[in-house]
C-alpha positions in Angstrom: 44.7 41.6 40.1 41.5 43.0 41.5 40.1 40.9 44.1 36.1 41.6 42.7 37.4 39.9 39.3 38.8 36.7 40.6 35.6 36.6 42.8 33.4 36.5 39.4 36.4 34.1 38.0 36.1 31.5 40.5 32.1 31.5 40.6 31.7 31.6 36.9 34.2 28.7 36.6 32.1 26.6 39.2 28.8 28.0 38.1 29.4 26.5 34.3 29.1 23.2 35.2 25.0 23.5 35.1 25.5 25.7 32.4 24.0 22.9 30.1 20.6 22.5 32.3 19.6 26.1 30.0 21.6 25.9 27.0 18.2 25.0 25.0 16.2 28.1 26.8 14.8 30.5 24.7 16.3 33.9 25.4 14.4 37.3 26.4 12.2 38.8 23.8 14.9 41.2 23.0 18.3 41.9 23.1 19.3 43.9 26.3 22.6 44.8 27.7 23.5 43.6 30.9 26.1 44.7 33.3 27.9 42.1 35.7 27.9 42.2 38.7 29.8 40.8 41.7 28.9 37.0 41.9 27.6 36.9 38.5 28.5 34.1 35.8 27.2 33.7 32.3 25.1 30.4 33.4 23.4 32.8 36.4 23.1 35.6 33.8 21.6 33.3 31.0 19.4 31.3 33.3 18.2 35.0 34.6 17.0 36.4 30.8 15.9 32.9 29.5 18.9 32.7 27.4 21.7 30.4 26.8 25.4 30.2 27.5 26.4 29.3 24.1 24.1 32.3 22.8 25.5 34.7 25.3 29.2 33.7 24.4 28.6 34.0 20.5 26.8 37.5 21.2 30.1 38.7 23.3 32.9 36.9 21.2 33.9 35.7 24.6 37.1 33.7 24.7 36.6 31.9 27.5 32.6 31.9 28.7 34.1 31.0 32.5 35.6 34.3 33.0 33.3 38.1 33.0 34.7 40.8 35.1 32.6 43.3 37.3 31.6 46.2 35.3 31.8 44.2 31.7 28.9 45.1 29.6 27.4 42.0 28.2 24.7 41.7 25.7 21.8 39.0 26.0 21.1 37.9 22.3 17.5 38.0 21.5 16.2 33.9 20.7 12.8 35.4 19.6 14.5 35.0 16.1 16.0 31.4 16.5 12.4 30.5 18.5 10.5 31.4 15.2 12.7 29.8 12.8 11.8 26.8 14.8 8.3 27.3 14.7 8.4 28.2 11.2 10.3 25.1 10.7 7.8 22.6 12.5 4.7 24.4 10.7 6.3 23.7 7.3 7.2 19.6 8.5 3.3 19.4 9.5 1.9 21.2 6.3 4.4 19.1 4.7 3.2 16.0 6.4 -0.3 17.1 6.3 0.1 17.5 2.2 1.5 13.8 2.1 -1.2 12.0 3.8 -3.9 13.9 1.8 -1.8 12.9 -1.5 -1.9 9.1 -0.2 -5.5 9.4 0.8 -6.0 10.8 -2.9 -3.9 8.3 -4.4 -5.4 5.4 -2.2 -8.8 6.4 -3.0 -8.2 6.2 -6.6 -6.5 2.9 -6.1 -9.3 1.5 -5.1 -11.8 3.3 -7.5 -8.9 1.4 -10.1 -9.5 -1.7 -8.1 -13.0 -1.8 -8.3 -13.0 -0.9 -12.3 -10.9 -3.7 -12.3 -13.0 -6.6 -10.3 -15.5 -5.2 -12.4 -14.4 -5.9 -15.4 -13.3 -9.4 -14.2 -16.6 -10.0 -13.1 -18.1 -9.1 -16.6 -15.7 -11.3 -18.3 -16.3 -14.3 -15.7 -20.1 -13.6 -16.9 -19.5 -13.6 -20.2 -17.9 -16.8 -19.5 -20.2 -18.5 -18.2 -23.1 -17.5 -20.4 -21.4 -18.7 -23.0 -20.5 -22.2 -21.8 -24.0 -22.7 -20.7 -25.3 -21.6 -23.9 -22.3 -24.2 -25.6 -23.5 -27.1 -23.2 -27.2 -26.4 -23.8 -26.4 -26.6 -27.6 -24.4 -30.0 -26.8 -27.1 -31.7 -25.2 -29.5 -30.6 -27.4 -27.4 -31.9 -30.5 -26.6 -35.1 -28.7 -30.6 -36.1 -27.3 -32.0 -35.3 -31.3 -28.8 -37.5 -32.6 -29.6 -40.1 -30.0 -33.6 -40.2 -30.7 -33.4 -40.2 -34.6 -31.1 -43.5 -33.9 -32.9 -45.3 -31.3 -35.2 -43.3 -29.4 -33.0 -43.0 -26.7 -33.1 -46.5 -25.5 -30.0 -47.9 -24.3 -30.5 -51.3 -25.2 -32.0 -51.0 -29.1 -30.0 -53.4 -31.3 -29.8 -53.3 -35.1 -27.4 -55.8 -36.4 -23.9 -54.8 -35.4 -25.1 -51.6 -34.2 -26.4 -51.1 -30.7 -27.1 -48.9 -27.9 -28.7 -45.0 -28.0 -26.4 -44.1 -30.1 -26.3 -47.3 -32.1 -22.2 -47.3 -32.1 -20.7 -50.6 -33.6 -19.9 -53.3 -31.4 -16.3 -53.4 -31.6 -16.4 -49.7 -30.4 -17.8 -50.7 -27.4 -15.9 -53.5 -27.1 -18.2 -55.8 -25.2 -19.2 -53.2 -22.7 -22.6 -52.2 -23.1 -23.6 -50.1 -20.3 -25.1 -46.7 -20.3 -21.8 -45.1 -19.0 -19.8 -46.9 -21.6 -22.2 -45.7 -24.2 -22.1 -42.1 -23.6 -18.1 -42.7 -22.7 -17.3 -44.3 -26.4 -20.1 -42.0 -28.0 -18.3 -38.7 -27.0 -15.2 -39.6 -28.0 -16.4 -40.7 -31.2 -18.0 -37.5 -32.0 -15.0 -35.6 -31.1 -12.8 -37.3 -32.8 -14.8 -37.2 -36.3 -17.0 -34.2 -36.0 -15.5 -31.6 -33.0 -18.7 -31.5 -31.5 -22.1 -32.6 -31.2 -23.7 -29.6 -32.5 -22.0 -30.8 -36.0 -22.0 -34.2 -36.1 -26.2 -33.3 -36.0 -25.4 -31.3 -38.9 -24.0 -34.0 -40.7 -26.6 -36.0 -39.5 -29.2 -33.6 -41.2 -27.5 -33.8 -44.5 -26.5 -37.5 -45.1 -29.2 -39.1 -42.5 -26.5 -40.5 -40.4 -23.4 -40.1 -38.6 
């Protein structure tokens, strides 16, 4: 065997072990051909043209990367290819990424135009609402202070027969208790109870002269 080839044997075979430190280093800009030389190795020759020992062993077919021979013609792969694949790669993930935080600043920005149709709505009802039950409870006191003059004149204590109070109720409804809470306690119910409300037990009132 020639003694120049086991040279190149022996320091490839110790040479591979920092092969790895470049197997990720983008190779020359193109492909070139490369003769070896006496104390070359494929890590020496990759880490010289900014290539990679993997890529220099596909490229060659080599059957085992720890053994090149003086003279060998070896070719150094271009990675300008592999390097703009990449770069294509990472443009498309940050257009891509780019594209889904502008959909989700779209879609969040209509979710909160939604949001605020919605609150606003809510808050129309809520108005509505409350219009309406001050417009009820205005009718309702209304009802019950004309009910409550045309029977005693609004005095608490007005007495006719077995009828007394502001709302002249019968006794028995009050059932001995004549205060002015009892009285508007017992008259409430009563008009409930028989009429729904004070707006129409006026109404009745109106018609018959009593209630």
């Amino acid at each position: 065997m020639n003694i120049k080839k086991v040279l190149v044997s022996t320091l490839g075979t110790a040479a591979v072990l920092g092969a790895g430190f470049f197997a990720n280093t983008t190779s020359a800009n193109a492909d070139v051909r490369v003769t070896v030389k006496s104390g070359d190795t494929v890590a020496k020759i990759a880490n010289q043209y900014k290539s990679s020992v993997s890529a220099i062993e596909k490229a060659n077919s080599l059957k085992n990367v720890n053994l090149i021979y003086v003279g060998e013609s070896l070719t150094i792969p271009d990675s300008t290819t592999s390097t703009a694949t990449a770069a294509t790669t990472n443009n498309s993930a940050t257009t891509s990424s780019t594209q889904t935080t502008n959909n989700y600043s779209s879609q969040k920005s209509t979710g909160m135009s939604t949001y605020s149709g919605q609150s606003t709505s809510a808050s129309t009802g809520t108005s509505t609402s409350a219009t309406t039950s001050a417009a009820t409870s205005s009718s309702t006191s209304s009802a019950k202070s004309w009910i409550a003059n045309k029977e005693s004149g609004g005095s608490y204590t007005a007495s006719n027969g077995n009828y007394y109070g502001k709302y002249q109720l019968t006794k028995s409804l009050l059932n001995g208790d004549y205060s002015a809470a009892n009285q508007e306690k017992v008259a409430n119910n009563y008009v409930t109870s028989r009429y729904g409300s004070w707006a129409a037990a006026k109404s009745f009132w109106q018609a018959n002269g009593w209630y």
